[in-house]
SETORDO-153830 format. One line per 3 residues: number of its first residue (from 1); for each residue x, y, z of C-alpha. Coordinates in Angstrom, 2 decimals. Layout:
// residues N
NUM> X/Y/Z | ...
//
This chain:
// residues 355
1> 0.00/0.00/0.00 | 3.00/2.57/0.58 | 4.79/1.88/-2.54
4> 1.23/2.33/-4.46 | 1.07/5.91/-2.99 | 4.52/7.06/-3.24
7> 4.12/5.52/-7.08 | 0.98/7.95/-7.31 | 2.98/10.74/-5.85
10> 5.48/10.31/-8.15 | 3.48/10.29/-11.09 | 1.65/13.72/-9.34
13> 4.99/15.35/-9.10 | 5.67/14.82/-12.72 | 2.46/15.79/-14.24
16> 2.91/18.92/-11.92 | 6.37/19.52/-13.29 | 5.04/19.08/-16.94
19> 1.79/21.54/-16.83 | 4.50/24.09/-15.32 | 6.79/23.61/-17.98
22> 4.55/23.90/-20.43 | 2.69/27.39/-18.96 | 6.01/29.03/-18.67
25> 6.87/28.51/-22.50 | 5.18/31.54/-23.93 | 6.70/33.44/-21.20
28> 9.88/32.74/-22.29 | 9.53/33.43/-25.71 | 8.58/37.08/-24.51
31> 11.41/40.04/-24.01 | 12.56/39.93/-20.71 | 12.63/43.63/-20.82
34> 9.29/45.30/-20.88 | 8.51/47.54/-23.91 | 8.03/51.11/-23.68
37> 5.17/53.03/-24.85 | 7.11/54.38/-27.86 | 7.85/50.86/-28.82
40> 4.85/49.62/-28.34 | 3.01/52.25/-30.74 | 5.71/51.30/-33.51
43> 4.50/47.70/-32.83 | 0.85/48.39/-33.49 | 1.52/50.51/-36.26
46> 3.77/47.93/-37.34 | 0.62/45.53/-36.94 | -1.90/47.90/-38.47
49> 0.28/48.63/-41.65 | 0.50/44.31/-42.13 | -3.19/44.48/-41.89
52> -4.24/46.87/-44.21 | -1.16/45.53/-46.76 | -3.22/42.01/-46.26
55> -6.60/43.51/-46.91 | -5.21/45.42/-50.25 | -4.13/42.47/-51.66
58> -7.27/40.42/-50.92 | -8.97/43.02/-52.83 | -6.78/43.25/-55.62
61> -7.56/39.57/-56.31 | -11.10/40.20/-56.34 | -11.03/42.69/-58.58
64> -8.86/41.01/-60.99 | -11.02/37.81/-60.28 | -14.26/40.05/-61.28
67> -12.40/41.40/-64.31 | -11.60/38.16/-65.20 | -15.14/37.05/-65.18
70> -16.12/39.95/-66.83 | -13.98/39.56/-69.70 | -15.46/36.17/-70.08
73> -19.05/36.95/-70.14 | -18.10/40.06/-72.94 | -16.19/37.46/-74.87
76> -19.36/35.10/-74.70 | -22.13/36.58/-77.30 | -24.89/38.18/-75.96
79> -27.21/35.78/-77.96 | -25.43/32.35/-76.38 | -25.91/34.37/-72.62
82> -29.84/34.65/-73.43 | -30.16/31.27/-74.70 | -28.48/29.60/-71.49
85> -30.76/31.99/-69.26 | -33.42/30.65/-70.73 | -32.34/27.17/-70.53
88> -31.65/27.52/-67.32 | -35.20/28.53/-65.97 | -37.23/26.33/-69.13
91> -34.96/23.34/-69.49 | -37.73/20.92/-69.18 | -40.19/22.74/-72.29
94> -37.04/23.80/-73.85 | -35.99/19.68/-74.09 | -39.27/18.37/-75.02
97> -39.47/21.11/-77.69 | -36.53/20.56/-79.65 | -37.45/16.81/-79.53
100> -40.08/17.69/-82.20 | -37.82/19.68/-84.10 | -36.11/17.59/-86.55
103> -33.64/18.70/-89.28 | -32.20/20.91/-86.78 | -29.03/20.05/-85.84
106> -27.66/19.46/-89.27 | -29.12/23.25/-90.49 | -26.71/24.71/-87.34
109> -23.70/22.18/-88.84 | -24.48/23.71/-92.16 | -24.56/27.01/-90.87
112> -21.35/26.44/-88.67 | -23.43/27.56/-85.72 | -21.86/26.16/-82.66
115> -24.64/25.71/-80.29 | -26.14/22.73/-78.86 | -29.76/21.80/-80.37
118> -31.30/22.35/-77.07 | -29.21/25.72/-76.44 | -30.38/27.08/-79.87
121> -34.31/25.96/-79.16 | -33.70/28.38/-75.84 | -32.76/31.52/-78.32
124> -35.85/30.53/-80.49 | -37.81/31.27/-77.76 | -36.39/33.84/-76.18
127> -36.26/35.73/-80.22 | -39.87/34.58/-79.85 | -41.19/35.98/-76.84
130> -39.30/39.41/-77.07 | -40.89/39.97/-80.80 | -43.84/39.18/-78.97
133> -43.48/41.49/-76.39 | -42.45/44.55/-78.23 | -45.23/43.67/-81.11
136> -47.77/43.50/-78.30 | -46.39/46.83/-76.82 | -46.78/48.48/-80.35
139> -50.68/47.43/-80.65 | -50.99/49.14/-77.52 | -48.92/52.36/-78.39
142> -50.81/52.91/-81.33 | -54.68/52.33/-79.19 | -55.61/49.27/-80.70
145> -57.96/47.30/-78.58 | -56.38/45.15/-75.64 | -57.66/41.87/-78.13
148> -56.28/43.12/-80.91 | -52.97/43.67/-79.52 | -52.35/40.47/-77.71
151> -53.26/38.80/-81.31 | -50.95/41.29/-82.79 | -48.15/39.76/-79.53
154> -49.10/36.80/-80.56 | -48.15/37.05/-84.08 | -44.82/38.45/-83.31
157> -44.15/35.51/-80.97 | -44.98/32.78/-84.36 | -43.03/35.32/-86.95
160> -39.64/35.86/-84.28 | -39.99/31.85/-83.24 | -40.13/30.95/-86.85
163> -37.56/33.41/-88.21 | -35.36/31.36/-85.97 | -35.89/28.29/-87.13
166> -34.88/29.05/-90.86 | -32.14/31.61/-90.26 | -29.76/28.48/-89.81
169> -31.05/27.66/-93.77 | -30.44/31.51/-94.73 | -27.03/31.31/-93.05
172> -26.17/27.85/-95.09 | -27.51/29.41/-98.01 | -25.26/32.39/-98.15
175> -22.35/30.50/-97.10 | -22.87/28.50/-100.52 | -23.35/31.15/-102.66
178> -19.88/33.05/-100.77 | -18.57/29.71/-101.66 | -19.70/29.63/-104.83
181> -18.69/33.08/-105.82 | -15.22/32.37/-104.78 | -14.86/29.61/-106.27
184> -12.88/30.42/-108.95 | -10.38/32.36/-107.86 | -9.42/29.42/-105.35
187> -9.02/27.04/-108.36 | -6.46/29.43/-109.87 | -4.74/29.81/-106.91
190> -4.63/25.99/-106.04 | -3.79/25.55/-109.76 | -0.84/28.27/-109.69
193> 0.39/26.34/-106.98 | 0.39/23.12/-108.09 | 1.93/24.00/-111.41
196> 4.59/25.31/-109.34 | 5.39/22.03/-107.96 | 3.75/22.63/-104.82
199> 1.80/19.01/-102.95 | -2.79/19.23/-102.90 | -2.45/19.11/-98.88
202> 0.17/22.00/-99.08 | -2.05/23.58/-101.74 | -4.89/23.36/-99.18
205> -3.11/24.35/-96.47 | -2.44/27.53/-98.29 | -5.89/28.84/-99.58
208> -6.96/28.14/-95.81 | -4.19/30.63/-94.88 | -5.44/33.35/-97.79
211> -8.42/35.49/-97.64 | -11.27/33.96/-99.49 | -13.77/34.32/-96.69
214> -16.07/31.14/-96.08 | -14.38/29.01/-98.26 | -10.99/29.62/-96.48
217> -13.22/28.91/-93.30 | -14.20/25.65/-94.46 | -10.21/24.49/-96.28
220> -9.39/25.73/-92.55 | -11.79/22.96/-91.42 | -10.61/20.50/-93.74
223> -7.07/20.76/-92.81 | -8.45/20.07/-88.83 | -9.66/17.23/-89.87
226> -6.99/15.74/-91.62 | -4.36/16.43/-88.71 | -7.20/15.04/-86.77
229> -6.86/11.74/-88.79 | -9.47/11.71/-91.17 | -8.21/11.31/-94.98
232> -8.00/13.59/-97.51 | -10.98/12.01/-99.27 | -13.34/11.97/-96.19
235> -12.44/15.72/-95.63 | -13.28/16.20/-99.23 | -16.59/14.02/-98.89
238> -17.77/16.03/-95.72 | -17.21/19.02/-97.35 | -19.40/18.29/-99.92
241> -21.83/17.16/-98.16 | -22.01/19.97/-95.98 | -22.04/22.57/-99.05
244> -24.93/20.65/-101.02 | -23.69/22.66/-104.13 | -23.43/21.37/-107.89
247> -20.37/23.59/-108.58 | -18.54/22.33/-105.13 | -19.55/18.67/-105.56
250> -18.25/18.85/-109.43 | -14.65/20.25/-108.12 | -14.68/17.77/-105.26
253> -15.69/14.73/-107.59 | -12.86/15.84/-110.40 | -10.03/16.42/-107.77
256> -10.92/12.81/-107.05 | -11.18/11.30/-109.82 | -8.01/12.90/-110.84
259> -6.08/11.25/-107.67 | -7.42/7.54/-108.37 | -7.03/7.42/-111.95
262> -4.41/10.59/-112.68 | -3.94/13.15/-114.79 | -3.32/17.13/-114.94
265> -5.13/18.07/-111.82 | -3.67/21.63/-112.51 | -5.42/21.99/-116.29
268> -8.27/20.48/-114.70 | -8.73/23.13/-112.12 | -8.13/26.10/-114.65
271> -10.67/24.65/-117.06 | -13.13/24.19/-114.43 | -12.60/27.81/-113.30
274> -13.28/29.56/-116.49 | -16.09/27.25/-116.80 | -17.30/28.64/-113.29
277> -16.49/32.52/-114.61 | -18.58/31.84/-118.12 | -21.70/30.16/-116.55
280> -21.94/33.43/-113.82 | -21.47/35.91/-116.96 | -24.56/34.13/-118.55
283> -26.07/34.56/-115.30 | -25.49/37.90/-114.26 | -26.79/38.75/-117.66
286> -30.18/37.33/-117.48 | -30.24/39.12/-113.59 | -29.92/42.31/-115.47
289> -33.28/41.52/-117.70 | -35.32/40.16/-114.44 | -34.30/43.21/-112.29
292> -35.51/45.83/-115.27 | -39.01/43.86/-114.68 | -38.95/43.40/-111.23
295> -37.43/47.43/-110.49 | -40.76/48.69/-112.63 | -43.21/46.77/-110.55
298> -41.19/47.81/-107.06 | -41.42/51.32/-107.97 | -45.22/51.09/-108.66
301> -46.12/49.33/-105.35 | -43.88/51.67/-103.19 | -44.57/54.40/-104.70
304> -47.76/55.07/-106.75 | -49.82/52.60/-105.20 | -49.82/54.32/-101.41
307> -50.40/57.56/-103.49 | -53.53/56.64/-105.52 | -54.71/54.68/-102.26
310> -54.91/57.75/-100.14 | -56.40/59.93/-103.18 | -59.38/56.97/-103.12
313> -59.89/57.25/-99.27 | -59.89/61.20/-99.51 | -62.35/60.80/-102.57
316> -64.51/58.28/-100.84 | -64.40/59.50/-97.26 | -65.55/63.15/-98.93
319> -68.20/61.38/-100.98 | -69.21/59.67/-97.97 | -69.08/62.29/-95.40
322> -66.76/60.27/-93.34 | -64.03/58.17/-93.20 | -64.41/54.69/-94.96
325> -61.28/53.70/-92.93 | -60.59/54.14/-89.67 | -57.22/55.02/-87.97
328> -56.57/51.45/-87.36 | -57.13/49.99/-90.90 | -54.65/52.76/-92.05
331> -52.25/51.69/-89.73 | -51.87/48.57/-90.30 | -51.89/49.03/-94.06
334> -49.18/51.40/-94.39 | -47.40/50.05/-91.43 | -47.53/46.29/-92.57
337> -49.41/45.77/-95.77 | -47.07/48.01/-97.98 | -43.96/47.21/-96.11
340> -44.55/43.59/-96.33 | -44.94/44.38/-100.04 | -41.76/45.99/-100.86
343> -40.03/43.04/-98.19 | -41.70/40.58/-100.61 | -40.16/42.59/-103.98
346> -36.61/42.61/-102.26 | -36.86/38.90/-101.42 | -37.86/38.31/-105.25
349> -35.08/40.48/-105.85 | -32.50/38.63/-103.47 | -33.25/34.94/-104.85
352> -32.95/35.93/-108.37 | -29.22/37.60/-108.00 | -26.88/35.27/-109.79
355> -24.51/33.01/-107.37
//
């Protein structure tokens, strides 16, 4: 029993001797001297100067994390920023919509539109509902019955939504005729070169390089695709199939033809681009004859037309002894009706022009 207590005394002595030892540390790390007043103002100006150096710099990386961000969302069009918002809040409508949409995705790869199916269903919308909106807005600026305008909002919504369906065509459609157009001045060049001694891929790689506009855009693509691993012929093939043009798929079936079974690809090219030159001449000059036609009847509906229209209403409305149109009908008619007239001409106008 003794040697159990002193053992317990023991072991009391030493935890004693440890918790001492361990509360007189930070002491000793202190100055032994005490600091005077003086020195202890430096100190906590010392201290305050640390802290305000610590919160500069944690401000300065926010702000250059906010510019950052900033930068990004410029960068991003403002077009891609709606369509996410609105996939964001409408995903579900948004998804089962563009299920029902078919032929879309391969009108945006036409168009070289980089957006998701879904994300460009989103923009549709969104295109639709502000039309919609500001169409609806109009009815009301111009004191047209509440019905009348939310028909009018309505019809804004169906013209913006469906605008946005086909301007992926419209987009392919120029793209072709840029294409086209250029055409044959990038069989020159491609022939120059290769009379020169210069390789097709180099050839390639060199009216991707050169200002030609889309079709540099799409070589540019081409080339991708070959470092990528695709062959020169798939390239070729997917390019073709992505213009849907006579003129392309005629250059892209003769530059393979001339690879499997040989021959002057150079002459080839040259021929084929003064072919290209002569067939627009013939065009251009039959545009000429249309738009002499086409310019007489433009100038009568946007012109002479409104003019002997309001003669007829002042004629009839003093015949009458009032007005045989109201405010509204006018509106709309020289608002809409003519407008949509002279659209309709310039359209006519537009599909006609030579490519």
């Amino acid at each position: 029993m003794p040697r159990i207590l002193d053992g317990f005394v023991r072991f009391l002595e030493r935890l004693g001797g440890k918790t001492i030892e361990i509360a007189e540390t930070p002491i000793r790390k202190l100055p032994s001297k005490e600091l005077t007043i003086k020195e202890r103002l430096e100190l906590l100006k010392k201290m305050r100067e640390e802290i305000e150096k610590e919160k500069e710099k944690e401000e300065e990386e926010l702000i250059e994390e906010s510019v950052e961000w900033r930068e990004k969302e410029i960068k991003e069009p403002f077009s891609q920023r709606l369509a996410k918002g609105v996939l964001k809040y409408f995903r579900g409508p948004v998804e089962s919509l563009s299920g029902s949409i078919r032929g879309l995705e391969e009108d945006l790869y036409r168009a070289n539109i980089m957006m998701s199916k879904e994300l460009y269903v989103a923009l549709m919308l969104a295109v639709g509902l502000i039309s919609g909106v500001f169409a609806f807005l109009f009815g009301i600026i111009i004191e047209m019955p509440i019905d009348m305008s939310l028909l009018i909002g309505v019809a804004g919504f169906l013209l913006g939504f469906m605008y946005m369906r086909f301007y992926p065509k419209s987009v392919w459609r120029r793209r072709v005729e840029e294409v086209e157009r250029a055409l044959p001045y990038v069989l020159r060049h491609m022939a120059s070169l290769l009379n020169a001694g210069i390789g097709l891929a180099e050839t390639m790689v060199s009216v991707a390089k050169s200002d030609y506009g889309v079709i540099s855009e799409e070589f540019r693509m081409m080339v991708q695709e070959m470092h990528k691993g695709s062959s020169f012929e798939d390239a070729l093939a997917s390019f073709e199939e992505k213009m849907k043009s006579d003129m392309v798929s005629r250059v892209v079936k003769q530059i393979l033809r001339a690879l499997k079974f040989g021959g002057n690809l150079a002459d080839i090219l040259y021929k084929m681009a003064d072919e290209f030159s002569f067939e627009y001449r013939i065009k251009l000059m039959d545009y000429v004859q249309k738009i002499n036609g086409i310019s007489f009847v433009y100038m009568f509906m946007t012109v002479v037309m409104p003019t002997l229209l309001i003669v007829v209403i002042i004629a009839g409305s003093i015949f009458a002894k009032r007005l045989i149109i109201d405010m509204a009908g006018l509106a709309i008619l020289f608002l809409f009706g003519f407008p949509a007239l002279s659209l309709i001409i310039i359209v006519m106008i537009k599909r006609a022009e030579p490519r």
